[in-house]
C-alpha positions as CSV (number, residue, x, y, z in Angstrom):
1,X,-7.7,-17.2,73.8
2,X,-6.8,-20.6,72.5
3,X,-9.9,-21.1,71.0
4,X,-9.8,-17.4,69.4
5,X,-6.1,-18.6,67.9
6,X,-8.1,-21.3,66.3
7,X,-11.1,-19.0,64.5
8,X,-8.3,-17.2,63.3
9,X,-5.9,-19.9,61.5
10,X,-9.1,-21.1,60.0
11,X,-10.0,-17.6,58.5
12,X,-6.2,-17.1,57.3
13,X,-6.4,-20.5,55.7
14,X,-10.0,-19.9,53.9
15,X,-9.0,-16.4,52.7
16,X,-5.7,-18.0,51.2
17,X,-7.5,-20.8,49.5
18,X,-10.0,-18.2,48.2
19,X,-7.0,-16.1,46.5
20,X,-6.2,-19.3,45.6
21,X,-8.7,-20.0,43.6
22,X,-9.2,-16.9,42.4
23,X,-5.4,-16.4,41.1
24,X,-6.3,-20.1,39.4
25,X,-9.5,-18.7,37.6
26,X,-8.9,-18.7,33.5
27,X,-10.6,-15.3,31.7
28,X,-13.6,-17.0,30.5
29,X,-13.9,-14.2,27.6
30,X,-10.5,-14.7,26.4
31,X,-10.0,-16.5,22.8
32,X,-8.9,-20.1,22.9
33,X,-8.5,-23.0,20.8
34,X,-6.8,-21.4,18.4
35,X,-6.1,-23.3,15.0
36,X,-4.4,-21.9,11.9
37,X,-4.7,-23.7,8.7
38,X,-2.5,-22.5,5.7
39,X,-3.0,-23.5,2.1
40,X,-0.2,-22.3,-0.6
41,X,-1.6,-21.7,-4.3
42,X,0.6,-24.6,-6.0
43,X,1.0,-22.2,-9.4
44,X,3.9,-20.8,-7.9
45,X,1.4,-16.9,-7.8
46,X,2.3,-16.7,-3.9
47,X,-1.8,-17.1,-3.0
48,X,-2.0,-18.5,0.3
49,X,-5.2,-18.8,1.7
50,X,-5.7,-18.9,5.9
51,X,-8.0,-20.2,7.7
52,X,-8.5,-19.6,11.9
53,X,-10.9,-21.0,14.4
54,X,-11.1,-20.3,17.9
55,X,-13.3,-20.0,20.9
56,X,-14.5,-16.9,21.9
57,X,-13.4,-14.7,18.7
58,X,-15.0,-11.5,17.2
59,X,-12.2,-10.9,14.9
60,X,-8.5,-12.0,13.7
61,X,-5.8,-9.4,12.6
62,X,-3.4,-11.3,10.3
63,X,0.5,-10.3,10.6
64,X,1.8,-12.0,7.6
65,X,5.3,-12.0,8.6
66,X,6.2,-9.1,5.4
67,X,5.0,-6.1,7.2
68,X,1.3,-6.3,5.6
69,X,-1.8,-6.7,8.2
70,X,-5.2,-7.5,7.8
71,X,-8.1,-7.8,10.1
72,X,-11.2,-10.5,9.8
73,X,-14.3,-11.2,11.1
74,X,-14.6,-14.2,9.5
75,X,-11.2,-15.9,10.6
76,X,-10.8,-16.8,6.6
77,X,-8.5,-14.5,4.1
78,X,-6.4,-14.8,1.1
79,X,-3.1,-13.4,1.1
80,X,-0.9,-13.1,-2.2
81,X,2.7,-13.0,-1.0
82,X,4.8,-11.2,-3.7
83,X,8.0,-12.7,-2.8
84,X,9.2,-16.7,-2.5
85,X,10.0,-17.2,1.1
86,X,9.2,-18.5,4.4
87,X,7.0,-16.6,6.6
88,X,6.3,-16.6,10.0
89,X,2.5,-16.0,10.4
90,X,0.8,-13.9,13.4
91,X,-2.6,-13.6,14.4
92,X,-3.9,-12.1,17.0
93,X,-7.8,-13.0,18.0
94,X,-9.2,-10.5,19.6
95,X,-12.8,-11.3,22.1
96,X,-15.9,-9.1,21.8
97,X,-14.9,-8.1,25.2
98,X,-11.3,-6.8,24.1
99,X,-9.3,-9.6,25.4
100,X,-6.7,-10.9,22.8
101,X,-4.5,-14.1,22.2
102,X,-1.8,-14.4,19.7
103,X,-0.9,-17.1,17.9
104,X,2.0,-17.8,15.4
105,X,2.2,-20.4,12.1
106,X,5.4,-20.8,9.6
107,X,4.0,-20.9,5.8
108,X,6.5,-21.4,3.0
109,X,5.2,-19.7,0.2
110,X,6.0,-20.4,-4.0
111,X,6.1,-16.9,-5.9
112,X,7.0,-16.1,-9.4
113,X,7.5,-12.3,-9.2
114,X,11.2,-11.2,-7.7
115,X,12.2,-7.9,-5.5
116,X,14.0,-5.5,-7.8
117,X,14.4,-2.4,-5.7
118,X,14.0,-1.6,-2.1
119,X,14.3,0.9,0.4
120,X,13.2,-0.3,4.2
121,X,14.8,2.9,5.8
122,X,16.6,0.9,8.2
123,X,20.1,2.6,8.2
124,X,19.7,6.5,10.1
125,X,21.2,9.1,8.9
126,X,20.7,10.8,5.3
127,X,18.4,8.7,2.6
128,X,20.8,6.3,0.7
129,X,23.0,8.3,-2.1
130,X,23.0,5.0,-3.7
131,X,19.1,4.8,-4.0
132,X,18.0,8.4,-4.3
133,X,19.0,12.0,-5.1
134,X,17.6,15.5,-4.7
135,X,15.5,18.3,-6.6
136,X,16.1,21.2,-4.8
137,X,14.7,25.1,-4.6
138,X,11.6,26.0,-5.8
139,X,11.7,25.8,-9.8
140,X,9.2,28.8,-10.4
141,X,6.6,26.7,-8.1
142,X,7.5,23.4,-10.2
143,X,4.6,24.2,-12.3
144,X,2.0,24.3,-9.8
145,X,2.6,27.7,-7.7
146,X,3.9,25.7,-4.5
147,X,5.5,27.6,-2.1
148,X,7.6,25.2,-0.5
149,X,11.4,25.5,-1.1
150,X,13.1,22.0,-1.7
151,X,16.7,21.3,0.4
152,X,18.5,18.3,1.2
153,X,18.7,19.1,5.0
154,X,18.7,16.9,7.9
155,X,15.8,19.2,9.4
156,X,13.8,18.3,5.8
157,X,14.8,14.8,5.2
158,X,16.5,12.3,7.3
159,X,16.1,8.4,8.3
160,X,15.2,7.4,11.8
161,X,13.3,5.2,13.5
162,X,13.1,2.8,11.2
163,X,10.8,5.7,8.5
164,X,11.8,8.1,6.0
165,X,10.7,11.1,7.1
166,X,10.4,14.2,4.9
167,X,9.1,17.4,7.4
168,X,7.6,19.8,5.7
169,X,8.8,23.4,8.1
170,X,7.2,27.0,8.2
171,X,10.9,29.4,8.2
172,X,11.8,31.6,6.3
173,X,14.5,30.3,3.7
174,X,16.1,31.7,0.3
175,X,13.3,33.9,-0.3
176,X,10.4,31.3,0.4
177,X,8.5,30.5,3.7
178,X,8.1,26.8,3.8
179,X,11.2,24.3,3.5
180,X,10.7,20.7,2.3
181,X,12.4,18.1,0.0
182,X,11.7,16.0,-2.9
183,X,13.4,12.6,-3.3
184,X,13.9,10.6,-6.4
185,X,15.3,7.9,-8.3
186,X,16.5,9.0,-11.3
187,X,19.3,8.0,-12.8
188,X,20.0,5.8,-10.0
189,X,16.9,3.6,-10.6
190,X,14.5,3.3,-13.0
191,X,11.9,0.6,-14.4
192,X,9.0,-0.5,-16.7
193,X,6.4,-2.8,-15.6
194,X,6.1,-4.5,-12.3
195,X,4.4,-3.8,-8.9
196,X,5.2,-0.4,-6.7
197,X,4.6,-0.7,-3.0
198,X,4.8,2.4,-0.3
199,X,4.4,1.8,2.9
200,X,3.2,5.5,4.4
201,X,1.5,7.5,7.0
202,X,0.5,10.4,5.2
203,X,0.8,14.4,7.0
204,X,-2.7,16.6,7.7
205,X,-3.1,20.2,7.7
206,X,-4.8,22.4,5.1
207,X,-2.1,23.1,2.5
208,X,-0.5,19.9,2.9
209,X,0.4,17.6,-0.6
210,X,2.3,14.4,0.1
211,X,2.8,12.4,-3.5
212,X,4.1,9.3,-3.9
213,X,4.7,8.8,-7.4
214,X,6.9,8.6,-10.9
215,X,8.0,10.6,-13.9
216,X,9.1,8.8,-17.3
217,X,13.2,8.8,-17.5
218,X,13.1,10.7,-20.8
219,X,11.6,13.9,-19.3
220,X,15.0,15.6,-20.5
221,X,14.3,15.3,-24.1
222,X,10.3,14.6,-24.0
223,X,9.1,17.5,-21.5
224,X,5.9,16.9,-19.6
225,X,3.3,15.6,-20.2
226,X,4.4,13.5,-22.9
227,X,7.1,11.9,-21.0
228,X,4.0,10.5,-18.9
229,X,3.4,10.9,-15.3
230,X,2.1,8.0,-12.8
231,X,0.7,9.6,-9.3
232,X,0.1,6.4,-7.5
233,X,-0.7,8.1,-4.3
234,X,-1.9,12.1,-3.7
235,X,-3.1,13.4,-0.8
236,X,-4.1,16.9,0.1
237,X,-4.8,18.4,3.4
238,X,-7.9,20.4,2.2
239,X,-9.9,17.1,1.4
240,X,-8.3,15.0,4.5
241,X,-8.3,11.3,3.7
242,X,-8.9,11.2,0.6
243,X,-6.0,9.6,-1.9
244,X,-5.9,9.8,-5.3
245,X,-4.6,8.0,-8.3
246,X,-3.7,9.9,-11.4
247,X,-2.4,9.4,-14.6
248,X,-1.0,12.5,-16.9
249,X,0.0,12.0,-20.2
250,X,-1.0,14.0,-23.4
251,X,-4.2,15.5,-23.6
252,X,-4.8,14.5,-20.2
253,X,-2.6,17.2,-18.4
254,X,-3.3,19.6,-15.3
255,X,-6.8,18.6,-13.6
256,X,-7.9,17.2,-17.0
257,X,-6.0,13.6,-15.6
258,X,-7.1,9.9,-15.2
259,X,-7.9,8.7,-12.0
260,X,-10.0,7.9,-9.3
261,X,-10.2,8.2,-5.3
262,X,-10.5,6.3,-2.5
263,X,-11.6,7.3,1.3
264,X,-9.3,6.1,3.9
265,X,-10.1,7.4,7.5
266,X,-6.6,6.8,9.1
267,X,-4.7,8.2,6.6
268,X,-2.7,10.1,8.4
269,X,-2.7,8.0,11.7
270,X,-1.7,4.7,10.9
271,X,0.6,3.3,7.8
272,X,-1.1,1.9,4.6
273,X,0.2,0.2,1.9
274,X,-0.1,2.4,-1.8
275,X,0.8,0.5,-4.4
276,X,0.6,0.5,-8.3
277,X,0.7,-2.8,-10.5
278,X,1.9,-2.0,-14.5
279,X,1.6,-4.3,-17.2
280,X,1.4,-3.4,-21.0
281,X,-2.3,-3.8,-21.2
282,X,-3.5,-2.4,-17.7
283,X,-2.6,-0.4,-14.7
284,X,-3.9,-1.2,-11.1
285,X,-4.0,1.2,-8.2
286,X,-4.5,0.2,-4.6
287,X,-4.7,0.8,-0.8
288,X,-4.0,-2.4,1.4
289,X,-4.2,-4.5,-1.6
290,X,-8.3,-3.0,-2.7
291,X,-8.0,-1.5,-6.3
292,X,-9.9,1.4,-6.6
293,X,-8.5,2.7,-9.9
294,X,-8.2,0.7,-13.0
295,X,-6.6,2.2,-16.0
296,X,-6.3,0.1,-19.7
297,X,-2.6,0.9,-20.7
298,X,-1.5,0.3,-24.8
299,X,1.1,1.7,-27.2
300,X,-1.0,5.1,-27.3
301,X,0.2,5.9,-23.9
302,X,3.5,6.6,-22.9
303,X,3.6,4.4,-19.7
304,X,5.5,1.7,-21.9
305,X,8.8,2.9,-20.9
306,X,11.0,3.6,-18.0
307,X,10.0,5.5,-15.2
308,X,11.7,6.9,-11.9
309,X,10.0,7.3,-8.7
310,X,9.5,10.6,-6.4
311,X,8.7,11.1,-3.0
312,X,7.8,14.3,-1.8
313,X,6.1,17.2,0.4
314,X,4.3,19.8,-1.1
315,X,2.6,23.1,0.2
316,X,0.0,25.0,-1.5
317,X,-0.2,25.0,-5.0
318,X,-3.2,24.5,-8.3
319,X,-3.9,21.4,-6.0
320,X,-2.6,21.6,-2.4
321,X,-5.5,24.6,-2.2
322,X,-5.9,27.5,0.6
323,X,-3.3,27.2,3.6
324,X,-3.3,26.6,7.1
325,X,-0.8,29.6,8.2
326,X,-0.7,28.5,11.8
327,X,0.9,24.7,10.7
328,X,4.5,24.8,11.6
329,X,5.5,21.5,10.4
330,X,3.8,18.2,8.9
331,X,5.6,15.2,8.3
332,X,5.4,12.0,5.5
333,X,6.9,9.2,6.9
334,X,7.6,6.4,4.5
335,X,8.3,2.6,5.8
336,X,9.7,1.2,3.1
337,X,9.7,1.2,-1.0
338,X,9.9,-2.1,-3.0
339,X,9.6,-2.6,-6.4
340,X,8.5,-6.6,-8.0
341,X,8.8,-7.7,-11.4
């Protein structure tokens, strides 16, 4: 017995040295090492360019501290930050097995262009008065035969969570069948020239017609189209990730506009960034900061004055096509909007 006693405080003290061990054990396929290297532009243009290294790393996904990501394979981007400031830097690196480390860096960043407007949808409740008012009903179908029916309802439009969210519903309502809402800025505020940033995660469903975009302030006493109109973001359930970028203007009315598309497979799964930079001479229209519509602006045009911008949720309609009858509800949400200069 005594010797049995024995065999067994050996095997309990080799099975807890082996857990031991084992608890001790690093993941051999997780990224280490990590080193972040920052380099500010010194022209005061808010270029900073980053470069990581690490151990075991397939790719980096950037956080640059401003609610903008990126991923790399490469470990090496360029990043222009619109505003002057002091970031704090994330990047998580991310094995070929899965396994990820995170790793954080402070960059202070010179930039010449200033934050005129913004929304960040961080105060629930009804959309700021201050910020942004209401078309409502249906306006003979707003020129395109929509069938939605504009309201300023909670159950249409409301902040929460941190996202505007405008939900298009299927009900029957003043004579129409679909309930939605339209937000914009005018008269509260309007611009010329600068940079247009929405941050969005865009509805599906056939029918479907999310637009992010902006109307010239003197459509009172210069109607459509010659009031100019900038679409910096379209997207219609019927050809499902698909945006578009559209400019309508005299002569260039209807489908007869200039623009161009862009695929983008997670349209309406994850949040991009749709944004719209406006200078006398050109126009620039992106998705996560790639351009994929370039349009030469000059005195001709009428995208030389001011211009308000409108959010809003179509259904149907010359463009938002054949409808899905069985979709109850579809929602834009909207992050923020921010307008540079």
């Amino acid at each position: 017995m005594k010797n049995l006693n024995i065999y067994m405080v050996i095997a309990l003290v080799a099975l807890f040295t082996s857990c031991s061990k084992d608890n001790n054990k690093t993941d051999s396929t997780k990224p280490a090492s990590i080193e972040i290297k920052t380099v500010p532009s010194a022209d005061n243009s808010g270029n900073v360019t980053f470069t990581v290294t690490a151990t075991n790393a397939a790719s980096y996904e950037f956080d640059f501290g401003n609610g903008v990501y990126q991923t790399s394979t490469t470990g090496s981007v360029t990043y222009k930050y619109p505003v002057a400031g002091t970031y704090t830097v994330k990047v998580t690196v991310k094995s070929a097995a899965g396994t990820t480390t995170t790793q954080t860096s402070q960059v202070t960043v010179a930039a010449s262009e200033s934050l005129i407007f913004s929304d960040e949808f961080d105060k629930a409740g009804a959309p700021d008065p201050g910020k942004w008012g209401y078309d409502l009903g249906n306006n003979n179908g707003w020129g395109n035969n929509e069938l939605e029916y504009y309201t300023n309802r909670a159950d249409n439009v409301i902040v929460a969570d941190g996202k505007l969210k405008i939900t298009l519903k299927k009900e029957n309502f003043s004579g129409y069948n679909y309930t939605s809402a339209r937000l914009l800025s005018k008269g509260k505020f309007n611009f010329k020239y600068g940079r247009v940033e929405f941050k969005a995660k865009l509805p599906a469903g056939a029918g479907t017609w999310p637009a992010l975009w902006a109307l010239g302030s003197s459509i009172d006493t210069t109607p459509w189209p010659a009031c100019g109109e900038i679409d910096i973001m379209e997207h219609v359930g019927n050809q499902q990730n698909k945006i578009f970028a559209t400019l309508h203007y005299p002569g260039h009315s209807g489908g007869n506009g200039v623009g161009n598309t862009t695929m983008i497979p997670t349209a309406s799964t994850e949040f991009h960034v749709y944004s719209m930079e406006w200078t006398p001479t050109q126009m620039k229209f992106a998705v996560d900061g790639t351009v994929f519509h370039t349009f030469a602006n000059s005195a001709s045009t009428p995208f030389n004055d001011n211009f308000f911008l409108i959010m809003n949720l179509a259904m149907g309609g010359n463009f938002g096509g054949a409808v899905d009858t069985s979709i109850t509800n579809a929602t834009l949400e909207v992050e923020y909007v921010r307008v540079y200069r």
